[in-house]
C-alpha positions as MATLAB code, in Angstrom:
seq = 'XXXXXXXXXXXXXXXXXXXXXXXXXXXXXXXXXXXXXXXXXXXXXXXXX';
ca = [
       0.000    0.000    0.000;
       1.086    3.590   -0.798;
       1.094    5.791    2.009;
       0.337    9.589    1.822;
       3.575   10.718    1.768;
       5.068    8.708   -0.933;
       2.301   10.385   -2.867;
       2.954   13.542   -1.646;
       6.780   13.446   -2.871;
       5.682   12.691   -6.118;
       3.216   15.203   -6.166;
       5.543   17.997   -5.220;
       8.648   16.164   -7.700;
       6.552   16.959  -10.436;
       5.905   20.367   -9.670;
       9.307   21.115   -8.865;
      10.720   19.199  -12.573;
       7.576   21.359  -14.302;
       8.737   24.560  -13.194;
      12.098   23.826  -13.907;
      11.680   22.382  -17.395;
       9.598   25.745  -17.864;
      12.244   28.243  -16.769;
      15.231   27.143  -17.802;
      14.886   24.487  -21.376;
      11.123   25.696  -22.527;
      11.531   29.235  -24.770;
      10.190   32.410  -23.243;
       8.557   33.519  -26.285;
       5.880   30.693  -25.583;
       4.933   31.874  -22.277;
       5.143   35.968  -23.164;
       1.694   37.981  -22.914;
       0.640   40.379  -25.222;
      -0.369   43.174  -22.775;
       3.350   43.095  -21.284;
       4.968   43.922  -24.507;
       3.011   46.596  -25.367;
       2.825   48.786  -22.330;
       6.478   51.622  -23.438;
       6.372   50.794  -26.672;
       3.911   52.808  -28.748;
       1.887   52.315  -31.295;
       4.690   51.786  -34.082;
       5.726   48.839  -32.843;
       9.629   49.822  -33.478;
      10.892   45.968  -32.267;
      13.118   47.597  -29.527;
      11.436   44.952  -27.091;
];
């Protein structure tokens, strides 16, 4: 039988290898938003961001 901590240690493993598969190997262009981009930038879009 499992116990509750066993599945507690694999619940928080998987969270910890998620977040760091996200920040460091996954590209940040596929988590950027919109709205952040386009706050100092203008209407021109000039690509300085």
């Amino acid at each position: 039988m499992i116990s509750f901590q066993t599945i507690l240690v694999y619940i928080i493993l998987a969270i910890a290898v998620g977040y760091l598969v996200k920040k460091f190997i996954l590209p940040k262009a596929l988590f950027a938003s919109n709205k952040s981009n386009s706050k100092g930038c203008g209407q021109d879009n000039c690509g300085c961001h």
